[in-house]
N, C-alpha and C positions, 0 to 999 in steps of 0.2 A: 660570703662564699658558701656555695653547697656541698654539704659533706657527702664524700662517693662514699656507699656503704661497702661493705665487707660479702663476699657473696660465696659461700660454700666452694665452690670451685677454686673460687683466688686461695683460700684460706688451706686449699688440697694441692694449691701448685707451687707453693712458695719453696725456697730453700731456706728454711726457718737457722742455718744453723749460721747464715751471715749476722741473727742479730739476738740470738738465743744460748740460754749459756750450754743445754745440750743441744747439741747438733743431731735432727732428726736423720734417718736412712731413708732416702727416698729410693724406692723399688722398681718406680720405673721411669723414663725417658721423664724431664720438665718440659721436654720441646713437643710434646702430645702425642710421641707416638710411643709404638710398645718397643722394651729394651725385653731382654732374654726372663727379667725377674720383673713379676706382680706383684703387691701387697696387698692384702686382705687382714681382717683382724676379728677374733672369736673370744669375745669374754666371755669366761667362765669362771665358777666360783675357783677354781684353779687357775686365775690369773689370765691374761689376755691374749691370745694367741695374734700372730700373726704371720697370716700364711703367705709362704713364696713360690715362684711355682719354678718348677725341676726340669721343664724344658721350655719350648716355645710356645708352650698353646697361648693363646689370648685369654686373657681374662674376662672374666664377666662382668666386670665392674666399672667398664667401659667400653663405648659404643666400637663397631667395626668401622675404621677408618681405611680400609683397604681401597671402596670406590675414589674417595677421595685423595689419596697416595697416586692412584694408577692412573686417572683420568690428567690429563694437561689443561693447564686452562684457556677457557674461553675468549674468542675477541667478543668486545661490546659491553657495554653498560651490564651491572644485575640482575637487573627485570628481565633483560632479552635473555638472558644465559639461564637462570629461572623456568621461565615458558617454554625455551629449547630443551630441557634437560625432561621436565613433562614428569618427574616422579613427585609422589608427595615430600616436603622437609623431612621426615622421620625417612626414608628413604633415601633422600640426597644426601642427608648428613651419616647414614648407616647404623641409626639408632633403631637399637631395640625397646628402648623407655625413656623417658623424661626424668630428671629430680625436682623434687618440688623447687628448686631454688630455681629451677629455668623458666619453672610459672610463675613465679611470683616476680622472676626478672622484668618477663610480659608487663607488671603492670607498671612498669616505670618507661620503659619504652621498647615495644616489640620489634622496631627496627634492627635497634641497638644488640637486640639479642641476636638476627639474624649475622647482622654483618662480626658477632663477635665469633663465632662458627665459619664464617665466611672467609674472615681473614684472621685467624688465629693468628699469625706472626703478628698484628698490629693485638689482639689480646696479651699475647705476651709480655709486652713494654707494660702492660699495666702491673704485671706482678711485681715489677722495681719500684714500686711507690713507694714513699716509706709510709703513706696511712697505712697501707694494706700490710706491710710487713710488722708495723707494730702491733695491729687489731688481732692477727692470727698468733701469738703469743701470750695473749689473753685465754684466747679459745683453749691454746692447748695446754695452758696451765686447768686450766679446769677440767681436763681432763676429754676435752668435747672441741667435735666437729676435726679435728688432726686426723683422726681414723674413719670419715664416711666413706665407708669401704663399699657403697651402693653408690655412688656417683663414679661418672665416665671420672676420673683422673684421678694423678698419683695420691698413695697414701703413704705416710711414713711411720715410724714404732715408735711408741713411747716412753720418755724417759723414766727411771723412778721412783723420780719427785713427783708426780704426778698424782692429783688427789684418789683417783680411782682404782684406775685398772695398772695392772700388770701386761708384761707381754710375753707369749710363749710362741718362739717360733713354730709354725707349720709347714713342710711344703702342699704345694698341691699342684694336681697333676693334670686335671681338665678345667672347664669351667664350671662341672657341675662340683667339682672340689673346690671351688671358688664360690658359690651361694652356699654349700654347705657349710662350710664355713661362718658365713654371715646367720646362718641359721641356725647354728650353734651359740652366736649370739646370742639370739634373743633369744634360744631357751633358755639360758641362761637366767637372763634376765626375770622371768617372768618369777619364781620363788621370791622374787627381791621387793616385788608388788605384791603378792599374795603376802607376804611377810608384813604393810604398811611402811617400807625400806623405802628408798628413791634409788634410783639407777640414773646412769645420763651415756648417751649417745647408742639410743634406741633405737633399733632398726625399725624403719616404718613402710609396707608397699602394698599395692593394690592397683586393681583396673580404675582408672576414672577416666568416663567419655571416650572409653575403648582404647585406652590405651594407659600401658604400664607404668604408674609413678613408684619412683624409691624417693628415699629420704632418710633422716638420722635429728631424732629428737634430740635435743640440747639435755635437757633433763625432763623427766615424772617425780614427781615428789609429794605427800601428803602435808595439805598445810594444818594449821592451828586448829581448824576447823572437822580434820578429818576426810576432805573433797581433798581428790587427785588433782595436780595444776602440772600442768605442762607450761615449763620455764624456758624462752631461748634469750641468749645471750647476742647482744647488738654490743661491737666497741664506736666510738667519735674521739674524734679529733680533737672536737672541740666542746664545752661543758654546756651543750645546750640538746634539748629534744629536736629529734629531724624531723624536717617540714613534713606536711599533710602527706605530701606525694609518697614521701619517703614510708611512713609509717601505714600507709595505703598499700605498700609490698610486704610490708614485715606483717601485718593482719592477714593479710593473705595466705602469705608462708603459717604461720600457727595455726591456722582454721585448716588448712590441707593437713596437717598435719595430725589435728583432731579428727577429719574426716576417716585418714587411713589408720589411725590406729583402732578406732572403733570400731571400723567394720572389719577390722583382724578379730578385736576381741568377740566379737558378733558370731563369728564362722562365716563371714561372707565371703574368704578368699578361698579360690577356687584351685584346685589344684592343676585342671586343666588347662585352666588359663595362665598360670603362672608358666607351665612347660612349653608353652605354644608362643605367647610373645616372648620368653629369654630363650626360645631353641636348647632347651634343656632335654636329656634321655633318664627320663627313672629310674631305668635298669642300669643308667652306669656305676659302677661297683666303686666304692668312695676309694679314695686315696689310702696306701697305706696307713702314713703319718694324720691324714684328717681322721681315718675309723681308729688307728689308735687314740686319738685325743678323744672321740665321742664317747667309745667305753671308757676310759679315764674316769671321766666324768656322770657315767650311768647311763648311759644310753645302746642300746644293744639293736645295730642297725646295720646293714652288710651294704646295701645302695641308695643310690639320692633319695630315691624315690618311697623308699624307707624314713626316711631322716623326712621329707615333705609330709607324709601323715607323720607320723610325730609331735612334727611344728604344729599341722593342722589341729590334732587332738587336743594339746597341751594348751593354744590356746582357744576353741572349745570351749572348753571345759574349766578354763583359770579363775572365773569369777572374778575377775580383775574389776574395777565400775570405769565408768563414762568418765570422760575430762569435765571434771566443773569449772574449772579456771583454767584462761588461758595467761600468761603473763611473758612481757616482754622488758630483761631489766637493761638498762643504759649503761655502760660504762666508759669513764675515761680512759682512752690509751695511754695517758702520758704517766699514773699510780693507779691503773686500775679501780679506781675512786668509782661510787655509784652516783651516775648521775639524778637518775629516777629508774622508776617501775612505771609501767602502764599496763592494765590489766583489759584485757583485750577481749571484747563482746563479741559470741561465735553468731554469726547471722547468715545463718545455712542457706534459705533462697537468694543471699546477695555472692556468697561465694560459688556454688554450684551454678549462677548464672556467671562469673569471672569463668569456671574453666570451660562451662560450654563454649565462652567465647574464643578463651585460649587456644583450645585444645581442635576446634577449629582451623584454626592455621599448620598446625602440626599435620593435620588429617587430608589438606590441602584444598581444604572446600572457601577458604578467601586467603587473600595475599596479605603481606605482612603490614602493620599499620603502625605509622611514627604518632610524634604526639600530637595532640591538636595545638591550634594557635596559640590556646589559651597559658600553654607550655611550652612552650618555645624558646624559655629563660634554659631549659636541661639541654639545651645542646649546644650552650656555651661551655660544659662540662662532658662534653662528648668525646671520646676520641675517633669517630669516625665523622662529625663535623662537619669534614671537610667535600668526602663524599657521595655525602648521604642525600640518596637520591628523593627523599620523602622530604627533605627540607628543601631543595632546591626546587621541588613539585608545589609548594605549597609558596615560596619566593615568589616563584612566575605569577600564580593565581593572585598574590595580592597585590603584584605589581600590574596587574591584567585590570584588577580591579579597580585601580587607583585611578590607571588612565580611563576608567570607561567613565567614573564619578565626574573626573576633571571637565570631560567631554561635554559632559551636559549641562 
């Protein structure tokens, strides 16, 4: 049997408290749309904030489902409904950014990604797995991935027991109280790495291929050696390494993740581009409770757009070094037991060529692609299976084939 990994998302939608001995707060709606309250979350060295917000606005920490709410669906097949609809996917789905976890989804099967957006009610059944329900209590003992408060879905607060962070509630009022927030994060974070410290559940984001990835490091930590390693955490089922295919998304995922952190610590993020794909305003005047928490903490900033240089300068300026090591450790779900480490070769022309292709689809310059033949065992592990139009396209063609062979 092949083990379904764990995928950022599932591990952000679960109701951890069916099998966990705290019962996390989830803050907004499990069924994917927005309830009255968001969560977001701000470590600081004054413990972990986490913000809610005080009326309706939407949060920024997931995408606008509104087109998707209002619109009724369509007669006919996906493709047809697809070509009629004539927007790019970052538009049909009312996303303003990608997480890294959606790319790296791509490389296991970009079908499978679509149709999981497609028909969210059929993604939902997957959150009662019990692999998935036991792997994200791994995560949140450690203190990581519970709060990627940069992906579209819910976050919940931390217990704690917890090895890191703290939580301090925040509300907040817009959505730029809502990145502010996030941005407080990681300034946070950054004395933690000037210090030779490790930190874990990094905020990580940037433009790739013209368009907005987030994401949320597992850990930074300096090894034995003195080099920064970037560590994420994979749980299994079962006491074995996952297949080729499998470990072909998880390399993925760490090297995106090397890419954005570095050209943060660079100055490559742009300020204007950050406010232009999240529709952020500068000038709005932070939140009460968010500008209290920032002075708390030393920071002396009246709007976002204040708090954006900041983030920028701070890190500028941190002298933080480069990922030398990427590492990916294994663990058992059933004692948390290590199964292995695999330490993970960054090969910059093979992943920049992954998201030009990715990130292609998103941009709507080709249509989504399932797996080839040679794959065809992954969608016995499928939940859309049944279907999926790329496998039944690819059915026809080899039974087209069969008969042409016979023929002759």
């Amino acid at each position: 049997m092949v083990e379904r990994e764990l995928s950022d998302e599932e591990l952000l939608s679960l109701d951890l408290g069916l099998f966990c001995t705290e019962r996390p707060e989830l803050c907004e709606g499990s069924n994917g749309h927005n309830s009255s309250r968001s969560a977001e979350s701000s470590c600081t060295d004054q413990g972990r904030a986490k913000a809610t917000s005080s009326g309706n606005e939407q949060s920024s920490s997931r995408p606008d489902l509104s087109v998707q709410e209002s619109e009724p669906p369509c007669e006919g097949n996906g493709s047809k409904r697809r070509k009629l609809d004539g927007r790019i996917p970052l538009e049909r789905f009312g996303w303003k950014y990608l997480s890294v976890t959606n790319l790296s989804q791509q490389a296991w099967c970009e079908q499978q990604v679509v149709y999981g957006m497609e028909l969210p009610h059929i993604q939902q059944l997957r959150e009662e797995v019990p692999v998935v329900r036991a792997g994200s209590c791994l995560h949140l003992a450690r203190g990581s991935k519970a709060a990627e408060a940069l992906t579209p879905y819910p976050h919940w607060i931390y217990s704690e027991e917890l090895e890191v962070h703290d939580i301090v509630p925040i509300n907040v009022e817009s959505r730029e109280d809502s990145w502010a927030v996030k941005i407080l994060n990681l300034l946070s974070m950054i004395p933690f790495l000037q210090a030779g410290e490790h930190v874990r559940e990094l905020p990580v984001f940037g433009e790739l291929e013209g368009i907005f990835v987030v994401g949320v490091v597992d850990e930074l930590r300096y090894n034995s050696k003195g080099e920064l390693e970037l560590r994420e955490l994979k749980t299994r089922s079962q006491r074995t390494f996952p297949s080729a295919a499998q470990k072909k998304s998880h390399h993925l995922q760490v090297s995106i993740y090397k890419l954005l952190f570095e050209a943060m610590i660079k100055g490559q993020l742009n300020k204007d581009v950050i406010t232009q794909h999240l529709h952020l305003q500068t000038e709005q005047p932070l939140g009460s409770e968010v500008l209290g928490h920032a002075h708390k903490v030393g920071f002396t900033v009246n709007t976002f757009g204040d708090l954006l240089d900041l983030m920028l300068l701070n890190l500028t300026y941190a002298e933080i070094p480069d990922v030398d090591t990427m590492t990916i450790e294994y663990c058992h779900q059933a004692d948390a037991s290590v199964i292995g480490t695999e330490v993970v070769r960054f090969e910059e022309e093979w992943v920049k060529s992954e998201l030009k292709h990715y990130c292609s689809f998103w941009k709507g310059q080709r249509e989504a692609k399932g797996v080839d033949i040679e794959e065809a065992w992954k969608c016995r592990y499928c939940d859309f299976a049944d279907i999926c139009e790329w496998r039944q396209s690819k059915s026809e063609e080899a039974t087209q084939k069969n008969r042409a062979n016979q023929s002759k």
